[in-house]
N, C-alpha and C positions, 0 to 999 in steps of 0.2 A: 849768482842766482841765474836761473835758467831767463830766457828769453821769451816770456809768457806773457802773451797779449790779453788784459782785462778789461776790452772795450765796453761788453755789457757784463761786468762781475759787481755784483753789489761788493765793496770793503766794509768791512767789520773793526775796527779800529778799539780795541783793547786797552784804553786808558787807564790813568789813577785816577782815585776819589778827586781830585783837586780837576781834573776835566769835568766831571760831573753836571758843575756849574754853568759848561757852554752846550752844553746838552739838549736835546725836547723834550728827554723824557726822564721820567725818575720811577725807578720799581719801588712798592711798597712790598715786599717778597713775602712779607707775613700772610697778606691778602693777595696775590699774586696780582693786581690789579697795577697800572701805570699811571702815573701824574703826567698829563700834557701839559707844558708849560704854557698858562694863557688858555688852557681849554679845563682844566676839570679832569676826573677819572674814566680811565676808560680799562677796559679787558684788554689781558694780549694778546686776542687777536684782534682787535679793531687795532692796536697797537704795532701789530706784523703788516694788516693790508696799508697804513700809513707808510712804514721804512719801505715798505716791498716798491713804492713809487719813486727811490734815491737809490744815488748809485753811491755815495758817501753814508756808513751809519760810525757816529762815536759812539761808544760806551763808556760811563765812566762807572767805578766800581772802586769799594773800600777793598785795599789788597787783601787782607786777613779774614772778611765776610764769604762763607761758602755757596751763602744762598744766593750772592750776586753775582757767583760764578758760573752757578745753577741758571738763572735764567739767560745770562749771554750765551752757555749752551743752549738750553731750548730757542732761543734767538734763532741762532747759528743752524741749530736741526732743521726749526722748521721753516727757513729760507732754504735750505737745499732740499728739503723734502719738496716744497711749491718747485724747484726744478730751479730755482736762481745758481748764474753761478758765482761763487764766492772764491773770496780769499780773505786772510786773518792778517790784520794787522796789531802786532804786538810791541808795545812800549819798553816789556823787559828783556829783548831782544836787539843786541845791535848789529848792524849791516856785518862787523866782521865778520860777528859767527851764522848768517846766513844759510853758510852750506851747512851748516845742522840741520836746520830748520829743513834745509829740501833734502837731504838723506832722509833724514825723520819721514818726511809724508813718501817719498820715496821707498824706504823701506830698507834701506840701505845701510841701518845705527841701529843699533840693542837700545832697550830702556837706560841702559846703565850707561855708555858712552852719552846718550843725549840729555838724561839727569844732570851728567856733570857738566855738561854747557849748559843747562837751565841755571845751574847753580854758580857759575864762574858771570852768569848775566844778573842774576836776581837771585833776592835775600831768603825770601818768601816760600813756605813749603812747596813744596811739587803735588804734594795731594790734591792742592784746592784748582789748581790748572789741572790737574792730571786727566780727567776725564775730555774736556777740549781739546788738549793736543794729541788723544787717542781718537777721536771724532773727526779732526782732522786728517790724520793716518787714516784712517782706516776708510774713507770717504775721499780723498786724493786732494784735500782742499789745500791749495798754497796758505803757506806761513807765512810772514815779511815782516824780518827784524826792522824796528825804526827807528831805537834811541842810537843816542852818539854813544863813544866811548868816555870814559868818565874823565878823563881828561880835558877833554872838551867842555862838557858839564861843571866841570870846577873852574874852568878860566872864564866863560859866559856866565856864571854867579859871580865871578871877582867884577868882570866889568860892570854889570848888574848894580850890584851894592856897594861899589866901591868908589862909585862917580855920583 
C-alpha cells in the first residue's frame, strides 16, 4: 500500500451485521431515519453533523441487505461532499490483496480483474458493493483491506472455542 498519511481522514470502517452491536447508530432504511443509541431518532443529517466530529466511523451492515449498502454510500458521499477526507475501510478485504484495492481507485485494473479479487476475498455479490467501490474510483478515496487471511481466522476460532 502506498504511503498515505490520514492524519485528518475521517475512516469509514465497513463491518458485518455482528459489528453492528458496538455501534452508535442503527439505520431504520425503510424511514431513512437513525436510532442513536441512548438518544432516540434522529434524521441523517443530524446523524452526519454527529460522525462529521470522529475521526473513527464503524458501520455495521447485514452483508446480503442493499439498502444498508445504500446508506453507507450516502454516508460516504455526503462526508466527501462537506470536503472531509476519507478512506474506506473494508472487512472483506485482506492486507494481501491490497494492491487491488489501490490499482482499483487508481485506475490501474478493469472491472473484471478487480471482481475476481473481490470474489477470491468475499462470498457476497459484487452488485450490492458495486456502487461504493465505483465512488470510491472515481472520487480517489483510499480503500484498506483489514481482515486476515482465512488461515489465520480458522486457527484464532480453534483457540477460541477449543480452550
Amino acid at each position: 500500500m502506498k504511503d498515505i498519511h490520514y492524519k485528518s481522514a475521517i475512516f469509514i470502517f465497513l463491518f458485518s451485521y455482528f459489528s453492528i452491536n458496538s455501534t452508535q447508530f442503527y439505520a431504520e432504511t425503510e424511514k431513512k431515519d437513525i436510532l442513536k443509541v441512548g438518544y432516540g431518532w434522529i434524521d441523517f443529517s443530524s446523524m452526519l453533523t454527529d460522525i462529521s466530529k470522529v475521526n473513527v466511523i464503524y458501520v455495521g451492515e447485514s452483508h446480503d441487505n442493499r439498502s444498508h449498502h445504500e446508506v453507507q454510500l450516502d454516508m460516504i458521499r455526503s462526508l466527501h461532499e462537506k470536503g472531509h477526507s476519507l478512506a474506506i475501510g473494508l472487512e472483506m478485504f485482506t492486507n494481501r490483496d491490497q494492491v487491488y484495492l489501490d490499482r482499483w481507485v487508481e485506475g490501474k485494473i478493469d472491472e473484471k480483474d478487480f471482481i475476481e479479487a473481490f470474489y477470491r476475498n468475499w462470498g457476497i455479490g459484487w452488485g450490492i458493493y458495486k456502487n461504493i467501490f465505483y465512488y470510491a474510483k472515481n472520487k480517489k478515496i483510499p480503500l484498506i483491506g483489514l481482515n486476515v487471511p482465512g488461515g489465520v481466522q480458522k486457527r484464532l476460532l480453534k483457540m477460541v472455542f477449543n480452550h
